[in-house]
Residue frames as a rotation matrix with the C-alpha (Angstrom) as fourth column:
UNK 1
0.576 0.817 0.000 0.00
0.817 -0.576 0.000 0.00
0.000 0.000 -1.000 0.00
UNK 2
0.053 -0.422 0.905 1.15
0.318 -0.852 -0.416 3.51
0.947 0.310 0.089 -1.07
UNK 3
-0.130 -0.295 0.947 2.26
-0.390 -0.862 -0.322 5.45
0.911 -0.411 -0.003 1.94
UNK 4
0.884 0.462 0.073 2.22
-0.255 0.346 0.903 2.78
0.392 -0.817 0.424 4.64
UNK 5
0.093 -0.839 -0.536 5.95
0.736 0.420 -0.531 2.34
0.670 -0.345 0.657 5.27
UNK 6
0.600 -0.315 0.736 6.65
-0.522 -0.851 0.061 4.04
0.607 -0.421 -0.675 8.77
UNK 7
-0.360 -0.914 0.189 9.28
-0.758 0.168 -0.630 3.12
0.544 -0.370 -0.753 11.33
UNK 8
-0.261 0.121 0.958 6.90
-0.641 0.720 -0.266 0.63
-0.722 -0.683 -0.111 13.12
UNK 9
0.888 0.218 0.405 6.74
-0.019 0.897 -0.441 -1.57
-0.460 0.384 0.801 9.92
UNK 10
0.221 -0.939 -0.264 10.23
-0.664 0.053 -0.746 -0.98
0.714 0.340 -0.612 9.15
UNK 11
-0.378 -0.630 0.678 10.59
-0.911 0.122 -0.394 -2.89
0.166 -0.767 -0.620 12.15
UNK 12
0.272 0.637 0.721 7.99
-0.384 0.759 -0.525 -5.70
-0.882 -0.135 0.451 11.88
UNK 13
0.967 0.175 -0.185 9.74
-0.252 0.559 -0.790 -6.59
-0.035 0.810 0.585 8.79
UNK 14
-0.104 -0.987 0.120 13.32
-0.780 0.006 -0.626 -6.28
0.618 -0.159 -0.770 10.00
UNK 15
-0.487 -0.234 0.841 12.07
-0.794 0.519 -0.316 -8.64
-0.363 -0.822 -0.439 12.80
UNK 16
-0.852 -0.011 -0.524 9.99
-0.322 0.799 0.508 -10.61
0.413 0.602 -0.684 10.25
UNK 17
-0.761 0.640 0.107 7.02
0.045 0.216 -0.975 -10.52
-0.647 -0.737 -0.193 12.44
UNK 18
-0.657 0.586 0.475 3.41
0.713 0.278 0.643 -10.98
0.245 0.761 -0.600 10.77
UNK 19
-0.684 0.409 -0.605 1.16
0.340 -0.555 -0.759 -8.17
-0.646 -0.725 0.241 10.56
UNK 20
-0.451 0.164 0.877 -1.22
0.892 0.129 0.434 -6.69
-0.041 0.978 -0.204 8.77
UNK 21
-0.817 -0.278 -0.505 -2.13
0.387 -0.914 -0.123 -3.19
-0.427 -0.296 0.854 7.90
UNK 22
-0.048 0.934 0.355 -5.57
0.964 -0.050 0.261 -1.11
0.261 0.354 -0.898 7.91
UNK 23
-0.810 -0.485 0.331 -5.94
0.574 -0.773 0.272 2.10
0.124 0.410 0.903 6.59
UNK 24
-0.016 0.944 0.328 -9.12
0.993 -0.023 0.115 4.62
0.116 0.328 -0.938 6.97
UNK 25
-0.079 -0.331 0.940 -9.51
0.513 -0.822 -0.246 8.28
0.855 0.463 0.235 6.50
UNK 26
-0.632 -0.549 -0.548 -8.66
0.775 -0.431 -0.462 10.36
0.018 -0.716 0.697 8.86
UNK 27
0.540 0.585 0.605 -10.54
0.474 -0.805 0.355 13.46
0.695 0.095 -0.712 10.18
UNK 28
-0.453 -0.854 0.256 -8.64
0.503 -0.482 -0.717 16.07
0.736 -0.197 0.648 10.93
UNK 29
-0.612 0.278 0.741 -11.60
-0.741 -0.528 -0.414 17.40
0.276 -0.803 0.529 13.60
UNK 30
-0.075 0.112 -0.991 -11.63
0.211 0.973 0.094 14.38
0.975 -0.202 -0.096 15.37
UNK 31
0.685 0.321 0.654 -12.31
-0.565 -0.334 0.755 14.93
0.460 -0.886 -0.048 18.87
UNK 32
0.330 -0.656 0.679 -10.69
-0.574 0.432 0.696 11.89
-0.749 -0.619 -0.234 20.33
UNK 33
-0.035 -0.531 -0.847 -8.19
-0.990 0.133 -0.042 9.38
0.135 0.837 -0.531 17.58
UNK 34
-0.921 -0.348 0.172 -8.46
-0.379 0.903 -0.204 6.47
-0.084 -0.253 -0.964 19.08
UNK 35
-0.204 0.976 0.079 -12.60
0.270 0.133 -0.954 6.48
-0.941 -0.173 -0.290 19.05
UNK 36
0.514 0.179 -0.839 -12.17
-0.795 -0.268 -0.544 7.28
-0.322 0.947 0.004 15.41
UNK 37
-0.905 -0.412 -0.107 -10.27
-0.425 0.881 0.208 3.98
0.009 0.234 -0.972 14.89
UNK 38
-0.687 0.414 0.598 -12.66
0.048 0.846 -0.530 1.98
-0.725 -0.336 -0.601 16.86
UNK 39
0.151 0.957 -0.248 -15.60
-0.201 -0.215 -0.956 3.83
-0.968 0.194 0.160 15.07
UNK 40
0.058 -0.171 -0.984 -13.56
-0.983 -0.180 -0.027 3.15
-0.173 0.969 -0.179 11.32
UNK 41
-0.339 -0.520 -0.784 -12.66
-0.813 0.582 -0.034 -0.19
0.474 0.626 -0.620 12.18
UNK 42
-0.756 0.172 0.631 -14.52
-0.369 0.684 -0.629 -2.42
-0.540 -0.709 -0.453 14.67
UNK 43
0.190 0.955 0.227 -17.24
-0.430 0.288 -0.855 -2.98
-0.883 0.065 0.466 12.65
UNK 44
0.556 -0.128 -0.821 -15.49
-0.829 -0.161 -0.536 -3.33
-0.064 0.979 -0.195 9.31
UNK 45
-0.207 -0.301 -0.931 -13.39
-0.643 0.759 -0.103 -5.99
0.737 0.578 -0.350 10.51
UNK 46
0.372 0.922 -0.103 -15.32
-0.529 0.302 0.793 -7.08
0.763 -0.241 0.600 13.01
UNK 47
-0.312 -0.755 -0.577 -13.19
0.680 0.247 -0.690 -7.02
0.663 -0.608 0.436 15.81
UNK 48
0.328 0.847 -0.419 -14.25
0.888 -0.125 0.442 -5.64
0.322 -0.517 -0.793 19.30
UNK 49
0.556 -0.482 0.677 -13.48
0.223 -0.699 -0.680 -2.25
0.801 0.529 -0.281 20.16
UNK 50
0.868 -0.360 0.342 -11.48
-0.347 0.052 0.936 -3.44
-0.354 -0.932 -0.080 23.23
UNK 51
0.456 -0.814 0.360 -9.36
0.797 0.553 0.241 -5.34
-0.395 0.177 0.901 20.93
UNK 52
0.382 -0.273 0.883 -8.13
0.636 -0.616 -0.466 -1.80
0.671 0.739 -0.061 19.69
UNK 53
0.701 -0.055 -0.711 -5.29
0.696 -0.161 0.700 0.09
-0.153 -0.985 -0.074 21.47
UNK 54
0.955 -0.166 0.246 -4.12
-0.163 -0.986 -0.030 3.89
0.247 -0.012 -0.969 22.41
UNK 55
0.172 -0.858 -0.484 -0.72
0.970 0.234 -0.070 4.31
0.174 -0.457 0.872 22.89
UNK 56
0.976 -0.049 0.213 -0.31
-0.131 -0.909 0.394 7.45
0.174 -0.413 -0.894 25.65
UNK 57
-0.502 -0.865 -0.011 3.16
0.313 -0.170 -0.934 8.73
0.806 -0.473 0.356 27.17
UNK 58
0.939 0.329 -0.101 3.07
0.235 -0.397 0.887 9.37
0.252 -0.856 -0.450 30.69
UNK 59
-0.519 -0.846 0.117 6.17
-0.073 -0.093 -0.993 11.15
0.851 -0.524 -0.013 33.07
UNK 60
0.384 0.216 -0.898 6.80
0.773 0.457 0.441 9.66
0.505 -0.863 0.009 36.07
UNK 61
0.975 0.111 -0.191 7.44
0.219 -0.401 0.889 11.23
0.022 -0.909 -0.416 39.20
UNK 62
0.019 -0.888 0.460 11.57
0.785 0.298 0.543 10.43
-0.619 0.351 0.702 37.71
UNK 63
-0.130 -0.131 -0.983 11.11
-0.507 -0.843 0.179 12.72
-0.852 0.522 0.043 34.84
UNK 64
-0.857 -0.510 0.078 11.02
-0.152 0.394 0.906 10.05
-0.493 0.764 -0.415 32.31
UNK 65
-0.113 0.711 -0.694 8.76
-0.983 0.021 0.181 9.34
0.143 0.703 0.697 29.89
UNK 66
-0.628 0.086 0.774 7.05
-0.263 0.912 -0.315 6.09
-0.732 -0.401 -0.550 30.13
UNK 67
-0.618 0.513 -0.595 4.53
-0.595 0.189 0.781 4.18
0.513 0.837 0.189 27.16
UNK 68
-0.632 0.581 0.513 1.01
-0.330 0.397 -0.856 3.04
-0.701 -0.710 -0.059 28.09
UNK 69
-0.494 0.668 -0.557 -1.02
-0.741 0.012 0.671 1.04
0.455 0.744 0.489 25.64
UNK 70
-0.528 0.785 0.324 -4.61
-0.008 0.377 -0.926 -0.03
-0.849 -0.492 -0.193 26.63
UNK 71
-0.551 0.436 0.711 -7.75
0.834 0.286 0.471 -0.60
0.002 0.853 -0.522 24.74
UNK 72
-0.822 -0.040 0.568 -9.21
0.346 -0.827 0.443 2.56
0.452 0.560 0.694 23.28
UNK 73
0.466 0.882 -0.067 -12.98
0.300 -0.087 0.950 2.06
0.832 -0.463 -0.305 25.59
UNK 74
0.504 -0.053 -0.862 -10.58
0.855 0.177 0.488 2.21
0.127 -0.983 0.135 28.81
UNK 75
0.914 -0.357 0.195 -9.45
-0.333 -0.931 -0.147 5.07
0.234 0.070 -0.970 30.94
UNK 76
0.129 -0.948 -0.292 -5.64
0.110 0.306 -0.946 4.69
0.986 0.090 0.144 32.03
UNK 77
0.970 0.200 -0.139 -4.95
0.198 -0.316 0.928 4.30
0.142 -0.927 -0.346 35.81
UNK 78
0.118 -0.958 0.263 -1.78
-0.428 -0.288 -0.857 6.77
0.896 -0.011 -0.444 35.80
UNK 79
0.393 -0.303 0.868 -1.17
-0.893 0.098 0.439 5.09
-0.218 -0.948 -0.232 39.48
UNK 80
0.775 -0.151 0.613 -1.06
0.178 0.984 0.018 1.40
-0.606 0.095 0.790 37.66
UNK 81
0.591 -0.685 0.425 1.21
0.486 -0.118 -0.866 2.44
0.644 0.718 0.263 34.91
UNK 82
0.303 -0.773 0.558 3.54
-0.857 -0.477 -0.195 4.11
0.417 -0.419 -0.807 37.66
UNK 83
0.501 -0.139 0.854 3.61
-0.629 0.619 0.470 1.24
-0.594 -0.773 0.223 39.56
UNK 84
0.936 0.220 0.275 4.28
0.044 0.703 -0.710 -0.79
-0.349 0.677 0.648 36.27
UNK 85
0.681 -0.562 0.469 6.93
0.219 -0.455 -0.863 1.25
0.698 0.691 -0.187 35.19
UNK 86
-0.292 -0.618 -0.730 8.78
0.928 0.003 -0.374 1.62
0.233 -0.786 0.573 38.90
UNK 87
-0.408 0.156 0.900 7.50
0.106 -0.971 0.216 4.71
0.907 0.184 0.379 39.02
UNK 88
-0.651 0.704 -0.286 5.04
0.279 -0.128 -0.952 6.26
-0.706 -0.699 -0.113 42.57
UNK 89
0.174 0.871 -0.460 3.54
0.208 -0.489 -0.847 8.52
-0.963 0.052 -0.266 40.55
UNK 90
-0.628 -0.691 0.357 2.63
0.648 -0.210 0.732 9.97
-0.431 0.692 0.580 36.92
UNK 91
0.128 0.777 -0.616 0.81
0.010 -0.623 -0.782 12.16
-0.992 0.094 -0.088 34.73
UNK 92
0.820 0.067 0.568 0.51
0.567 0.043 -0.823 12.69
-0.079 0.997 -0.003 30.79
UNK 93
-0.477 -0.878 0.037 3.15
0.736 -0.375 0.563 13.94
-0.481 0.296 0.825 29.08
UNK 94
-0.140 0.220 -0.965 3.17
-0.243 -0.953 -0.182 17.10
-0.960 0.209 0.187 27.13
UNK 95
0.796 0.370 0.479 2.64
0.262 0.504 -0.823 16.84
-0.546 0.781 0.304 23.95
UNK 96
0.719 -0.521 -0.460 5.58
-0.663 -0.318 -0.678 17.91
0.207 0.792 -0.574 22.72
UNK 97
-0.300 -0.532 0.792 7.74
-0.651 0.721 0.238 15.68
-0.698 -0.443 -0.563 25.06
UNK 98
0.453 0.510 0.731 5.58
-0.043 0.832 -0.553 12.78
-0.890 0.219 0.399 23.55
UNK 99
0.954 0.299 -0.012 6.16
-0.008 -0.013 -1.000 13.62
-0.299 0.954 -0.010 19.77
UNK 100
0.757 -0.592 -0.275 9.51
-0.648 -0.628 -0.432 14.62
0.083 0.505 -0.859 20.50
UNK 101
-0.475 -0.673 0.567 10.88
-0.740 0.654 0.157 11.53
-0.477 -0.345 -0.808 22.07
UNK 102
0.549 0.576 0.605 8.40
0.062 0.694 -0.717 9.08
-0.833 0.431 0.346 19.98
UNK 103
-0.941 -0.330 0.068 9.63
-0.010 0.229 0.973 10.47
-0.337 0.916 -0.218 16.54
UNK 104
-0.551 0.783 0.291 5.76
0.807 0.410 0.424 10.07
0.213 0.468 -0.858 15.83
UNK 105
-0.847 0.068 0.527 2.78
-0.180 -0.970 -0.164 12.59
0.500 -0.234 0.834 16.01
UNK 106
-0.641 0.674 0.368 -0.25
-0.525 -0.035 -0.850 12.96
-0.560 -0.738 0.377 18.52
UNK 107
0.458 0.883 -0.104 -2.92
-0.533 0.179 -0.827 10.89
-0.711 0.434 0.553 17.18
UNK 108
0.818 -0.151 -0.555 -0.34
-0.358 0.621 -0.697 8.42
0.450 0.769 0.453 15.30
UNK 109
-0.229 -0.973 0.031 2.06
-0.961 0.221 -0.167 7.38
0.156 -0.068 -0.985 17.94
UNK 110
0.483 -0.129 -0.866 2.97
-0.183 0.953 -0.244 3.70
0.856 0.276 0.437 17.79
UNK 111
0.642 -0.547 0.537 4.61
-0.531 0.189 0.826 1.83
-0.553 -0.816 -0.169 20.79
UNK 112
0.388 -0.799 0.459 6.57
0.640 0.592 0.491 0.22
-0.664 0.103 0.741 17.98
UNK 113
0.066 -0.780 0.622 9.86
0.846 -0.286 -0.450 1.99
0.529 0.556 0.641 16.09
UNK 114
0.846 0.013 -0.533 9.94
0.368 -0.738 0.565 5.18
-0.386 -0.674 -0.629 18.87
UNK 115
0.473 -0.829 0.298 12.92
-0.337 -0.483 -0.808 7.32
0.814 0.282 -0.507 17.99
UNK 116
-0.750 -0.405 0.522 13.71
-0.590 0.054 -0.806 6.28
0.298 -0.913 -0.279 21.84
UNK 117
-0.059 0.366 -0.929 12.75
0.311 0.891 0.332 3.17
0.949 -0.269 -0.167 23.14
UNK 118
-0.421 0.335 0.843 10.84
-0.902 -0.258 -0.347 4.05
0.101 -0.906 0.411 26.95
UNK 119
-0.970 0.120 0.211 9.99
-0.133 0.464 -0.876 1.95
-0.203 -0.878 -0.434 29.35
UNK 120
-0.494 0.839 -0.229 6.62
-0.656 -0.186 0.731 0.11
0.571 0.512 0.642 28.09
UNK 121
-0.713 0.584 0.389 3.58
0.124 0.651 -0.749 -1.49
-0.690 -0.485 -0.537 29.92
UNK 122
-0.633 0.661 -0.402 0.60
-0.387 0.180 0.904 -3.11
0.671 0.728 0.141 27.93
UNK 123
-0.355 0.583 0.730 -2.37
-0.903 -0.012 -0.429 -4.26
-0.242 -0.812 0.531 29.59
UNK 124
-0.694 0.154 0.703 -3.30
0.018 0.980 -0.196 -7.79
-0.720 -0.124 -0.683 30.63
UNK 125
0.257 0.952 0.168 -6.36
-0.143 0.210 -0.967 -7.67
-0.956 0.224 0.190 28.33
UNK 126
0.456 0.218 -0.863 -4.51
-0.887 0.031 -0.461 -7.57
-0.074 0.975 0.208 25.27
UNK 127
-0.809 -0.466 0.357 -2.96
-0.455 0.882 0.122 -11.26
-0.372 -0.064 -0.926 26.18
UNK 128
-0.188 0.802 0.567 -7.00
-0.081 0.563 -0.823 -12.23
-0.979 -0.200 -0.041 25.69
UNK 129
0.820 0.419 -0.390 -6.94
-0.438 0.020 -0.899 -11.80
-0.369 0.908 0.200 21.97
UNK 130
0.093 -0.686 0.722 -5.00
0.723 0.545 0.425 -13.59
-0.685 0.482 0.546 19.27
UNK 131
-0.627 -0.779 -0.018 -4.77
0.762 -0.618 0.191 -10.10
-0.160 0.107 0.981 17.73
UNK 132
-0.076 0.425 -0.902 -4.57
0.643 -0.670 -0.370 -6.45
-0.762 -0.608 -0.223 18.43
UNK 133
0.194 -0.496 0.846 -4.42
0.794 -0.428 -0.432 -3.57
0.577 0.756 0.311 16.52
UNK 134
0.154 -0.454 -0.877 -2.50
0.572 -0.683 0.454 -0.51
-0.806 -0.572 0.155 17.69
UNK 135
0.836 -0.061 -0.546 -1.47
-0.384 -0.774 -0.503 2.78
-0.392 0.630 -0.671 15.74
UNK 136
0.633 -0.593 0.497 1.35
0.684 0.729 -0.001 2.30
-0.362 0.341 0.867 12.72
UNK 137
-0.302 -0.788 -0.537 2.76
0.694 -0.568 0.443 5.67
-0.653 -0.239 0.718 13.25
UNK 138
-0.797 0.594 0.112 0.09
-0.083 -0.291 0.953 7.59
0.598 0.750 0.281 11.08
UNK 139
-0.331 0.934 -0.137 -3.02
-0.506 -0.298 -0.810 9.20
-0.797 -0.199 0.571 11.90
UNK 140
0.462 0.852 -0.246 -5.56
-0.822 0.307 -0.480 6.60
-0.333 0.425 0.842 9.87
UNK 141
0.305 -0.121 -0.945 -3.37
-0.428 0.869 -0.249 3.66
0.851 0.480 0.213 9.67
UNK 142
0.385 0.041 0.922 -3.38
-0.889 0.286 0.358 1.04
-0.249 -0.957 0.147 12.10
UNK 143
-0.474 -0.768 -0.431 -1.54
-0.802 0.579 -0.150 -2.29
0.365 0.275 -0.890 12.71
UNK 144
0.485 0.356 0.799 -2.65
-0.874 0.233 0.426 -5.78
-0.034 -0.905 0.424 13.54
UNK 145
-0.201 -0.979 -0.037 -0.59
-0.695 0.170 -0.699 -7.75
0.690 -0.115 -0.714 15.21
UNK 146
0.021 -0.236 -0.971 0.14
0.460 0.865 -0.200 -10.88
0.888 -0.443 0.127 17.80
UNK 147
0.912 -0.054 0.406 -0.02
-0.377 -0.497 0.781 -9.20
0.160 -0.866 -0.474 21.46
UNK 148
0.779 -0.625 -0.056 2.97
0.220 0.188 0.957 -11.19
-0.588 -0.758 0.284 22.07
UNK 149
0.416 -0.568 0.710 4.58
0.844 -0.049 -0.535 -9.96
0.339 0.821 0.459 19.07
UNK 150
0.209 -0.148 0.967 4.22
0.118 -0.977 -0.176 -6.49
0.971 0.151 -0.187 20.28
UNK 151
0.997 0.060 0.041 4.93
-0.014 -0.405 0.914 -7.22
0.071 -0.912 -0.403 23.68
UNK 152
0.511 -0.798 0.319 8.29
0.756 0.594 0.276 -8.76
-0.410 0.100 0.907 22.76
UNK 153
0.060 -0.336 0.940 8.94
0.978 -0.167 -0.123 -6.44
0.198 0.927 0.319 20.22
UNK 154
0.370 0.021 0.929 8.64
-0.138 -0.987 0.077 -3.30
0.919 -0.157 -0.363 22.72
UNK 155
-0.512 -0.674 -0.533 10.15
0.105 0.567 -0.817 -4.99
0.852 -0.475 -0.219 25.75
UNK 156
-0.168 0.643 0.747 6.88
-0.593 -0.671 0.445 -4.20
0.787 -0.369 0.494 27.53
UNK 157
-0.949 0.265 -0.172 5.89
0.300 0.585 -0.753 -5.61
-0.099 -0.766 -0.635 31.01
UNK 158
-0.520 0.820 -0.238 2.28
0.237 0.407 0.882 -6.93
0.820 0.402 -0.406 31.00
UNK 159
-0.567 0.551 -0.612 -0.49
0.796 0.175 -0.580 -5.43
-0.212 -0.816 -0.538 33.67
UNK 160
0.017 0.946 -0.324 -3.45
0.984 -0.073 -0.163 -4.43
-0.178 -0.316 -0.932 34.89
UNK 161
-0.822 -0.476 -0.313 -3.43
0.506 -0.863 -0.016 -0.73
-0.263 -0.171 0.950 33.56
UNK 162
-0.197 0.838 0.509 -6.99
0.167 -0.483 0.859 0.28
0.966 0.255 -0.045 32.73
UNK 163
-0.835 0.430 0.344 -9.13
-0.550 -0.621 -0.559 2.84
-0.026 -0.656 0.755 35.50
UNK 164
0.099 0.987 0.126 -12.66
-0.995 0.101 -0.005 1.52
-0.018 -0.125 0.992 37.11
């Protein structure tokens, strides 16, 4: 596909991993990006819209940036992702932090190819599917993938990181 080569499938093909890639148009006055996924693609390929996940930055209480990827219905519990991440405490990153240490923009970062590989946690729920999809570094193009591909493949530690 024309215009689908970004650093997180430069990497799923350097590592030879299977994946497969879904495109849909973008609106540029989207409210929230991830609820435009779910709403372009859960129904189309009929996949639930839990099985679709946000990747946020948080800074810890350290200063560091940290990667949280949940499923796009859930809120993040910045206490679980500190805890995940060694952390006490965190909070969202700025957006510029985010973009600038990702290499990617709001509303198209990926937890895979980062310009700077951060400390990642994924949530236990995406272990329940036999695959996820997650952003492919592009606003309207998404990846789907093995959870254990992408946990492997971000060195992520697995827990409980959704709110409620």
């Amino acid at each position: 596909m024309a215009g689908t080569s970004t650093p997180a499938t430069k990497l799923l093909d350097k590592e030879k991993v299977a994946y497969r890639i879904h495109e849909y148009d973008h609106d540029a006055r989207a409210a929230s990006y991830g609820a435009e996924a779910v709403d372009s693609l859960a129904g189309q390929l009929g996949v639930e819209p839990g099985q679709i996940f946000k990747t946020l930055i948080v800074k810890t209480d350290t200063g560091k940036l940290a990667v949280a990827v949940l499923p796009v219905p859930s809120k993040l519990s910045l206490k679980a992702a500190a805890a995940a991440v060694r952390a006490s405490k965190a909070v969202m990153a700025e957006q510029s932090d985010a973009e600038r240490s990702t290499g990617y923009v709001l509303g198209g970062i990926s937890p895979l190819g980062q310009r700077k590989r951060l400390p990642t946690v994924i949530d236990a729920s995406a272990l329940t599917f036999d695959r996820v999809l997650c952003s492919a570094g592009r606003r309207g193009l998404e990846i789907e993938v093995a959870p254990q591909d992408l946990v492997r493949l971000t060195g992520a530690v697995v827990a409980e990181i959704t709110a409620g």
